[in-house]
C-alpha positions as CSV (number, residue, x, y, z in Angstrom):
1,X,94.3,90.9,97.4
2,X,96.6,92.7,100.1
3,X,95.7,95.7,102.5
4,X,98.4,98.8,102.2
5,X,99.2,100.4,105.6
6,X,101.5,103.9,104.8
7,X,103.4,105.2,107.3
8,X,105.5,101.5,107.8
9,X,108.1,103.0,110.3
10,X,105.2,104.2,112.7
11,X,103.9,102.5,116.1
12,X,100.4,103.3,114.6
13,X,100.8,101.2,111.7
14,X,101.7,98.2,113.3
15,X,99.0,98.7,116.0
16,X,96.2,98.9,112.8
17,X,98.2,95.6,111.1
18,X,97.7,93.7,114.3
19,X,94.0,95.0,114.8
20,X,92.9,94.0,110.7
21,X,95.2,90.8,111.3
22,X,95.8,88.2,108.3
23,X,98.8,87.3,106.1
24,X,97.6,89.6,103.1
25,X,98.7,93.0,104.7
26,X,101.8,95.0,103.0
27,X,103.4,98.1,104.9
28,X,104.8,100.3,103.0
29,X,106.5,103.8,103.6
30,X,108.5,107.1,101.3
31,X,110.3,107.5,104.4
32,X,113.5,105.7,105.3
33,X,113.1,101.9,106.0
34,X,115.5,98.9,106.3
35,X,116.7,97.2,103.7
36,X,116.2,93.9,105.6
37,X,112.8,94.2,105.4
38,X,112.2,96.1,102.3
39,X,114.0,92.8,100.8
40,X,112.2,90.1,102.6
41,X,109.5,91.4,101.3
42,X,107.8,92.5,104.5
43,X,108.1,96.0,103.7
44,X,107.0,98.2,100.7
45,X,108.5,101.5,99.3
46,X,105.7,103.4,98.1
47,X,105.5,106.9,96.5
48,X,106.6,110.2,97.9
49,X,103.7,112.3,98.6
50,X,105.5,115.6,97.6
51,X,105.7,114.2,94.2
52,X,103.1,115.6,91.4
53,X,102.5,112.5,90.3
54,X,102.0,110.7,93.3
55,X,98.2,109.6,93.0
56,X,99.0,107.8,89.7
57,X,102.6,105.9,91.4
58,X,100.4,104.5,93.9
59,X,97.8,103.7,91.9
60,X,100.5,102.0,89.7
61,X,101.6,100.5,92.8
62,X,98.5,99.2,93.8
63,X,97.8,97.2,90.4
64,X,100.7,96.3,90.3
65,X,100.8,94.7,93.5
66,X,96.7,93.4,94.2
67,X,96.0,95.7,96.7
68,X,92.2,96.2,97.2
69,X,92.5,98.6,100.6
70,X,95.1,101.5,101.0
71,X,95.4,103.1,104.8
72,X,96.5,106.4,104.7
73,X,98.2,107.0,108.3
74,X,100.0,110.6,107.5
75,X,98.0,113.3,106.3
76,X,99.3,114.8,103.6
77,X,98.8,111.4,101.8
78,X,95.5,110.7,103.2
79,X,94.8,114.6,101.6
80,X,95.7,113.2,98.6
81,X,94.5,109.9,98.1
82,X,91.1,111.0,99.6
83,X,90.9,113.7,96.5
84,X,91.5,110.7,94.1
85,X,89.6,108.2,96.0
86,X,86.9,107.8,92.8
87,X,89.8,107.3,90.4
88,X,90.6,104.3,93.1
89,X,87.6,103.3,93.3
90,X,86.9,102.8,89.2
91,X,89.5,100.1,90.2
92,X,88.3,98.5,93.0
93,X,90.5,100.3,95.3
94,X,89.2,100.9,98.7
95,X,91.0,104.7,100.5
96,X,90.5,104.9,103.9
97,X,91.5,106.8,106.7
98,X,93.5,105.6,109.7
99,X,90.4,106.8,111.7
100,X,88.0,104.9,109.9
101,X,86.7,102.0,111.2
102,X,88.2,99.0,110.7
């Protein structure tokens, strides 16, 4: 099972990675990232939040790739995903908050 941190090309993301710590964390990010990293495997595209289906493409992403814990760092995705958080949870999927406690 891997934790999702949003918001990959931010200093706050890599501050949370190093505070949860472990192998099994994926960073992801809509936003412009390298393609270095996006194909070592390091980095994730995920889901754009502007899109009206975005709650179901991450869900999708999630199954698709075992992750048990999302992190929402920006808000507009934390907005959403925090609306959706019991069609998450019917799968086991954990939405937090960057301000939650880790």
């Amino acid at each position: 099972m891997y934790t999702l941190i949003t918001a990959a090309n931010s200093a706050e993301a890599y501050n949370l990675k190093n505070k949860l710590g472990g192998d099994h964390i994926l960073l992801g990010d809509y936003q412009e990232l390298p393609d270095v990293l996006l194909q070592s495997g390091k980095m994730i595209k995920i889901p754009d939040p502007k899109s009206v289906s975005y709650t179901h493409q991450m869900l999708a992403l999630c199954l698709d790739k075992d992750v048990n814990t999302i992190y929402a760092l920006r808000e507009q995705e934390k907005q959403l995903l925090v609306n959706a958080e019991q069609l998450f949870n019917e799968y086991g999927i954990k939405v937090k908050a960057s301000d939650d406690k880790i």
